[in-house]
Residue frames as qw, qx, qy, qz and C-alpha x, y, z in Angstrom:
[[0.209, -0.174, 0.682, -0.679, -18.94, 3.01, -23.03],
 [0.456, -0.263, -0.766, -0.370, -21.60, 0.39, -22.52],
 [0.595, -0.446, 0.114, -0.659, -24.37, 0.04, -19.73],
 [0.309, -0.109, -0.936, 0.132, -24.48, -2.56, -16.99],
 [0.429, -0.509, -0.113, -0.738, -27.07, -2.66, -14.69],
 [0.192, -0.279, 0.837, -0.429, -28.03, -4.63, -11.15],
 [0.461, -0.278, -0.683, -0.494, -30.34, -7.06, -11.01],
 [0.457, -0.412, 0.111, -0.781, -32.98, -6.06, -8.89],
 [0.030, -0.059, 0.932, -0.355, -34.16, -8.23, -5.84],
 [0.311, -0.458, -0.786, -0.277, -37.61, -10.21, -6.39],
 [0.270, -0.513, -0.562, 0.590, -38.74, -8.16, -3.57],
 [0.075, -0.567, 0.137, 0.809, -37.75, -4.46, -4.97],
 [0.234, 0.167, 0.673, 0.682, -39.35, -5.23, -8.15],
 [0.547, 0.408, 0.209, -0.700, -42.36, -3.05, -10.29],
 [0.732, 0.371, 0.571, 0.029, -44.41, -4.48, -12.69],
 [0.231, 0.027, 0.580, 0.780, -43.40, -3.78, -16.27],
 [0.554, 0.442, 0.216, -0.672, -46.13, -1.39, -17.79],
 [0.614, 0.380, 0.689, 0.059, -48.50, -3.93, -19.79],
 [0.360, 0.471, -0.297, -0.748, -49.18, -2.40, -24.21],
 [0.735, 0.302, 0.601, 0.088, -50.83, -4.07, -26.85],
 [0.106, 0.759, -0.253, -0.591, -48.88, -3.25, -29.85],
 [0.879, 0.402, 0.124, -0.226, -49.01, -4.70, -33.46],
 [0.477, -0.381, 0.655, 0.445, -46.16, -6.41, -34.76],
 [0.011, -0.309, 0.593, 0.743, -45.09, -7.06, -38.62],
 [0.171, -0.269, -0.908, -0.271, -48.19, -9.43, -39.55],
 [0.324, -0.484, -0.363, -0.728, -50.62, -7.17, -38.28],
 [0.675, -0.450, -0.565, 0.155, -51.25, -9.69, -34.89],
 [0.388, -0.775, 0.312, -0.390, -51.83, -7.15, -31.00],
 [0.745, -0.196, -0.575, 0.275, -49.02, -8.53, -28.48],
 [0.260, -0.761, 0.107, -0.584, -49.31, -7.63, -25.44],
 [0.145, 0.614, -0.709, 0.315, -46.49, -8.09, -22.67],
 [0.569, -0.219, 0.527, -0.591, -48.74, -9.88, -20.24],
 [0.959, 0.184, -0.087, -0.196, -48.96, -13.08, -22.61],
 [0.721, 0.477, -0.469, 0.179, -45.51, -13.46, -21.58],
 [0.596, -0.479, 0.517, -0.386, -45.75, -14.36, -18.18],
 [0.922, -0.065, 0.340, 0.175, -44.01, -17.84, -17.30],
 [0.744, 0.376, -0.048, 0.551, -41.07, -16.48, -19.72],
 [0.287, -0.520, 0.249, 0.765, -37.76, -13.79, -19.15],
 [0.391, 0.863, 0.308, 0.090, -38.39, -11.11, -21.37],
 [0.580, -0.112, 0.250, 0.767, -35.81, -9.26, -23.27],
 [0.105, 0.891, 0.351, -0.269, -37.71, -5.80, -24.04],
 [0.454, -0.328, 0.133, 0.818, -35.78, -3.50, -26.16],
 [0.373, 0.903, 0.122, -0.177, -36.70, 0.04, -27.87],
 [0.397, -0.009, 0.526, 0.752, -34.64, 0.79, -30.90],
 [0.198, 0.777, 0.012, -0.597, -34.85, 3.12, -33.63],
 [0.869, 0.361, 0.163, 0.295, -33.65, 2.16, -37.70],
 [0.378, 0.840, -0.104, 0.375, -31.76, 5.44, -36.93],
 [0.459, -0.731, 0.464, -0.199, -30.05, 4.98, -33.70],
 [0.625, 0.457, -0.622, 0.117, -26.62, 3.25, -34.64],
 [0.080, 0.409, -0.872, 0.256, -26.16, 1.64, -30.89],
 [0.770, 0.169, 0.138, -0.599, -29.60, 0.45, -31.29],
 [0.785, 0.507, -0.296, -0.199, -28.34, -1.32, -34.42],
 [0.368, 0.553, -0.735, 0.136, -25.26, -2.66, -32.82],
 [0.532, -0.125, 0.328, -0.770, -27.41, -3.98, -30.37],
 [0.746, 0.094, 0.132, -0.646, -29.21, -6.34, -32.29],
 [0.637, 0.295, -0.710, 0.056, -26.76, -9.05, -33.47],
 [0.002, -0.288, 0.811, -0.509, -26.63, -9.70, -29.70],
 [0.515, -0.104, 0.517, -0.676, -30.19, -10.12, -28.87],
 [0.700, 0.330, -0.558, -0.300, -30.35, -12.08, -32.25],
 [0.356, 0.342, -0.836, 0.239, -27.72, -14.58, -29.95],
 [0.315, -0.101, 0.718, -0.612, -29.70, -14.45, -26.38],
 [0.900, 0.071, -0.223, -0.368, -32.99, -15.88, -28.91],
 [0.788, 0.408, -0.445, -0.126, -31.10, -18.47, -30.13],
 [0.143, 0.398, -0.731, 0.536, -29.03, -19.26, -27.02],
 [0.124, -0.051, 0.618, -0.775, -32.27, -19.04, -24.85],
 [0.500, -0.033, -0.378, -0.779, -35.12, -19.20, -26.68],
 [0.665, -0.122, -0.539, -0.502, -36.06, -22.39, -25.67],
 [0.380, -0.273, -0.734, 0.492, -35.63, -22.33, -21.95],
 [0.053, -0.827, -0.559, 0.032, -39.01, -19.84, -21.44],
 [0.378, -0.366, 0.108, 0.844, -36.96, -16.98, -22.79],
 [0.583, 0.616, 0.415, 0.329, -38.26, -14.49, -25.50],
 [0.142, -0.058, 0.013, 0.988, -36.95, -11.01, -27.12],
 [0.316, 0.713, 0.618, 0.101, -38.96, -8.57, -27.94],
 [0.451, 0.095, 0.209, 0.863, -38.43, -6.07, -30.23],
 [0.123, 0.809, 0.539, -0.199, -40.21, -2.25, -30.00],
 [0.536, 0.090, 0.182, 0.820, -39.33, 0.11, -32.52],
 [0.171, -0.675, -0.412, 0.587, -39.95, 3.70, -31.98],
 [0.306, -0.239, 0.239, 0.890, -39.42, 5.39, -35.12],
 [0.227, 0.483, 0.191, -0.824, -41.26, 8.21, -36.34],
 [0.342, 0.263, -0.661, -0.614, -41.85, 6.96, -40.40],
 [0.787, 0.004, 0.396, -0.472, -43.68, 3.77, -38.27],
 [0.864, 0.198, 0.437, -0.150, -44.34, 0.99, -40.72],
 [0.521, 0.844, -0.122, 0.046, -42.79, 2.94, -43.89],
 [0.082, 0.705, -0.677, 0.195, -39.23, 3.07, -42.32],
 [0.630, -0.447, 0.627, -0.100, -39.19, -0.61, -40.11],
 [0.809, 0.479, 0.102, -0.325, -40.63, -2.61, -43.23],
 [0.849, 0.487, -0.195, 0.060, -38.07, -2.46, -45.34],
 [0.032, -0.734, 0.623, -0.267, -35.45, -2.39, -42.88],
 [0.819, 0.085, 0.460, -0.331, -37.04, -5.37, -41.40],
 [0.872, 0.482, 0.017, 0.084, -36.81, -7.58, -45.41],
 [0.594, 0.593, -0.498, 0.217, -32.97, -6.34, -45.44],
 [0.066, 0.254, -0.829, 0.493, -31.81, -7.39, -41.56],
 [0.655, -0.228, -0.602, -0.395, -33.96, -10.14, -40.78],
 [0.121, -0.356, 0.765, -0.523, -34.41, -10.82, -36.78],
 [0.425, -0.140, -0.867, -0.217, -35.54, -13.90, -35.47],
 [0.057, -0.389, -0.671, 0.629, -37.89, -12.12, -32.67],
 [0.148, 0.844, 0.433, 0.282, -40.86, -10.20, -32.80],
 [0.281, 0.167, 0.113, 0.939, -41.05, -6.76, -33.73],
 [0.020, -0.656, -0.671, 0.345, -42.99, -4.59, -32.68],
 [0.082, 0.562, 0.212, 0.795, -44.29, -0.61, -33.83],
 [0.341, -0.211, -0.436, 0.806, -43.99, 1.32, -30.70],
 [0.127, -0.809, -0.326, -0.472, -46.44, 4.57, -29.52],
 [0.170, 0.546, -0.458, 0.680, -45.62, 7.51, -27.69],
 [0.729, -0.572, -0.031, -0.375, -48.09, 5.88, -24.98],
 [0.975, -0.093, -0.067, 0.191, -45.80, 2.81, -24.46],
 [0.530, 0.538, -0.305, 0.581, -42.63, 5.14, -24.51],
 [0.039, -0.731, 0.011, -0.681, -44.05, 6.82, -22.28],
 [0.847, -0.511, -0.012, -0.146, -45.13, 4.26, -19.46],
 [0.954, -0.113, -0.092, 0.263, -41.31, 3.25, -19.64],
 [0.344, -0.819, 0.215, 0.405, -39.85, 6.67, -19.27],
 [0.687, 0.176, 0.396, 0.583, -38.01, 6.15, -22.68],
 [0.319, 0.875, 0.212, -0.296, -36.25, 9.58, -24.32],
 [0.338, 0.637, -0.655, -0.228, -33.12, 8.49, -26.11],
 [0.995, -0.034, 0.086, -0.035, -32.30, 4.94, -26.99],
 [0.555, -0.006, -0.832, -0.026, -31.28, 2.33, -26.85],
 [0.598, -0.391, 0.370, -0.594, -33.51, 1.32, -23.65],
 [0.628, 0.199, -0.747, -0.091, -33.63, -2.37, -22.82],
 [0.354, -0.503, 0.374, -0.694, -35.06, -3.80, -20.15],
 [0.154, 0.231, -0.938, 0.208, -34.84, -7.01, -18.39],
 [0.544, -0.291, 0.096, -0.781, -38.08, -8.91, -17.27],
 [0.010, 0.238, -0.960, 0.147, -39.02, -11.65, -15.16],
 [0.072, -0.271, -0.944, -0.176, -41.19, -14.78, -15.25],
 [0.025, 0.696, 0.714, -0.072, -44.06, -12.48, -13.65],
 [0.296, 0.770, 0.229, 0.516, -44.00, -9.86, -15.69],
 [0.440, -0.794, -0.187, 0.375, -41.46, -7.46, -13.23],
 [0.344, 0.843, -0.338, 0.239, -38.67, -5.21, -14.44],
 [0.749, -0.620, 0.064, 0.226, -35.51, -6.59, -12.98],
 [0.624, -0.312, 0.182, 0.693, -33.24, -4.96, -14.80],
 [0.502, 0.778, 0.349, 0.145, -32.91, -1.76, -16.85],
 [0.476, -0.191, 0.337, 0.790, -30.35, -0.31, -19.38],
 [0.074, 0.879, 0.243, -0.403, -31.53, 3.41, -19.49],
 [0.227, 0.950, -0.209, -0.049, -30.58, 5.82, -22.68],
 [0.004, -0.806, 0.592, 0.003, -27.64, 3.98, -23.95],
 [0.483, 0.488, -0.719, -0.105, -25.58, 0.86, -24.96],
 [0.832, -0.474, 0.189, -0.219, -25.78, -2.14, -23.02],
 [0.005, 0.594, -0.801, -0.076, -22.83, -3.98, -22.03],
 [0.718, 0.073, -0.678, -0.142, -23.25, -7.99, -23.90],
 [0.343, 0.115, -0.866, 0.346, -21.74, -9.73, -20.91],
 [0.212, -0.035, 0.626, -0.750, -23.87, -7.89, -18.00],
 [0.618, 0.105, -0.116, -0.770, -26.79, -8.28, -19.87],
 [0.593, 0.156, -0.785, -0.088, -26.12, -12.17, -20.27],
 [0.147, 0.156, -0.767, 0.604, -24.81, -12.58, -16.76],
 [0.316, 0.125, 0.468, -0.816, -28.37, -11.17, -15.41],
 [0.736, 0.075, -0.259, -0.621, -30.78, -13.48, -18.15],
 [0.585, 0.029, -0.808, 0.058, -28.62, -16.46, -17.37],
 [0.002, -0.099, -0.727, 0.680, -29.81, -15.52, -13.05],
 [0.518, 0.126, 0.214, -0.819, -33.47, -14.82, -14.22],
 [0.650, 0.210, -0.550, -0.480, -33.75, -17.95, -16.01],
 [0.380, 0.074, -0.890, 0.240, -32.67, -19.65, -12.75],
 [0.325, -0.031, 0.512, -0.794, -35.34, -18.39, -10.54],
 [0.147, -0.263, -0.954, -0.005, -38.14, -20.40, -9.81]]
């Protein structure tokens, strides 16, 4: 079973809670430098297998999108931190950043099982979000390929 989700009216949006979290090179990003792009948000785990199936897709929306003000971003939640993404990280390369998640940033997004994934638009809003659980490829497409048209 996979998640779809609606895509929220520009009206009915909330902002996306802002974090400044450190990615593999050490460098703070922090969501709010990605205003003027669609944001692909997604907690994962190296242990949470629909996490993992997951990521060959968002691998595609980069590379598909990337270069129409599109980015992923990756936030991993697992407990081992640096010790457990690292080398998981060197054996499944992804061409987005990565992030190293805290329970603060879990928290502002209501996150307690994963996969979580959450759609964002050009001013930093939540319009879409695939709660606890697979997302379905297509819906998830369908609803970056309508946030990339908005002006």
């Amino acid at each position: 079973d996979t998640l779809s989700a609606p895509l929220q009216p520009a009206a009915e949006r909330s902002p996306a809670a802002d974090f400044a979290l450190r990615d593999l090179a050490g460098k703070t990003a922090k969501l709010r430098r990605y205003r003027g792009k669609v944001v692909l948000l997604d907690f994962w785990a190296t242990w949470c297998t629909g996490c993992k199936q997951e990521i060959p897709w968002f691998v595609g929306f980069q590379k598909k999108f990337g270069k129409k003000h599109f980015a992923v971003v990756g936030v991993s939640l697992d407990d081992g931190g640096w010790d457990v993404l690292r080398p998981f990280l060197a054996q499944h390369p992804v061409p987005y950043r990565m992030l190293l998640g805290d329970q603060a940033t879990a928290h502002d997004y209501g996150i307690e099982n994963m996969p979580n994934t959450f759609l964002i638009d050009r001013k930093g809003r939540v319009a879409a979000a695939y709660i606890a659980g697979l997302v379905d490829r297509e819906n998830v497409q369908t609803n970056l390929m309508a946030l990339l048209a908005e002006r």
